[in-house]
C-alpha atoms as one frame of an Amber mdcrd trajectory, in Angstrom:
protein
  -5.170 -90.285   8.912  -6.964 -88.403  11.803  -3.494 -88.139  13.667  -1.636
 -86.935  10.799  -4.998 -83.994  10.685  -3.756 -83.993  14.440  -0.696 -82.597
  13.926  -1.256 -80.429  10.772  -4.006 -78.921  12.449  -1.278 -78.484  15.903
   1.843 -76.849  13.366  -0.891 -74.282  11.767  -1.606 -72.536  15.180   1.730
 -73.044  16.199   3.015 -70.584  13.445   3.746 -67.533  14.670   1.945 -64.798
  12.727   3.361 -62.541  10.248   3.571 -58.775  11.595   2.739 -55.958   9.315
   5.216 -53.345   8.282   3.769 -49.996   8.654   4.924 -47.275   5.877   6.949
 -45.499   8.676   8.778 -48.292   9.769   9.698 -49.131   6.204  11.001 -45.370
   5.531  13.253 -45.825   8.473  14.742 -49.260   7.383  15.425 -47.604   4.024
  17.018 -44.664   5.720  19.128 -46.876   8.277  19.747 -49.430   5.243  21.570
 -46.388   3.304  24.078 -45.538   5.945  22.401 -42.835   7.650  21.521 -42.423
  11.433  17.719 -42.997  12.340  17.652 -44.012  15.966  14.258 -45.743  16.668
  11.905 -48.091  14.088   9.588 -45.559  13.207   9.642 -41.571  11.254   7.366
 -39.200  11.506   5.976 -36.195   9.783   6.339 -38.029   6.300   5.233 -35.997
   3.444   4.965 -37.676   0.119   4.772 -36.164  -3.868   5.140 -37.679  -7.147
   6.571 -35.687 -10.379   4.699 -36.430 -13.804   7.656 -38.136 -14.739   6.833
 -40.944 -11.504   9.934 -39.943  -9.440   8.504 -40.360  -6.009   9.893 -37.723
  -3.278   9.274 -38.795   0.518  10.190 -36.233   3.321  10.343 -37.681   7.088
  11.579 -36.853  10.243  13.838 -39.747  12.574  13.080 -39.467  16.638  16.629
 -37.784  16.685  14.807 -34.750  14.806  16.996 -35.218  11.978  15.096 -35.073
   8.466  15.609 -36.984   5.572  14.140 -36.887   1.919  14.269 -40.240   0.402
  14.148 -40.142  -3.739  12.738 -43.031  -5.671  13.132 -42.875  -9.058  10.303
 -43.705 -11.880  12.491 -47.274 -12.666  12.888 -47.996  -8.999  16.884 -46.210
  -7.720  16.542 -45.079  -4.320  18.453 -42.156  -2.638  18.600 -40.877   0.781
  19.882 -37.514   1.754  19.641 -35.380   5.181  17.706 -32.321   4.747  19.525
 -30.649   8.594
């Protein structure tokens, strides 16, 4: 029994750690994920609003400098078009 704590107690701290997804990050995976260019892992200048209807507009800028506006709807369809 104490070996078999052992080598549960080993495996835990041998897990690598989960890392967290900043907000930026994610907005550039869902710009690169629709087919658009977005060199780097990160945007910046991201602007967010939301309509009284829950349509959620998010504006961002790729290292390249090109901007995109990324439009999620209130029942969850996403859309990705370049601004420049």
């Amino acid at each position: 029994m104490k070996r078999f704590l052992l080598v549960l107690l080993a495996m835990v701290f041998m897990i690598p750690a989960a890392q967290a997804v900043t907000r930026a990050e994610d907005i550039a995976t869902t710009i690169i994920l629709r087919g658009h260019a977005c060199p780097g892992r990160t945007v910046s200048n991201v602007s967010e609003s939301v309509d009284a209807s829950g349509n959620k507009t998010i504006q961002a800028t790729c290292p390249n400098g090109a901007r995109y506006q990324v439009n999620v709807s209130a029942s969850g369809r996403v859309s990705v078009q370049r601004l420049n």
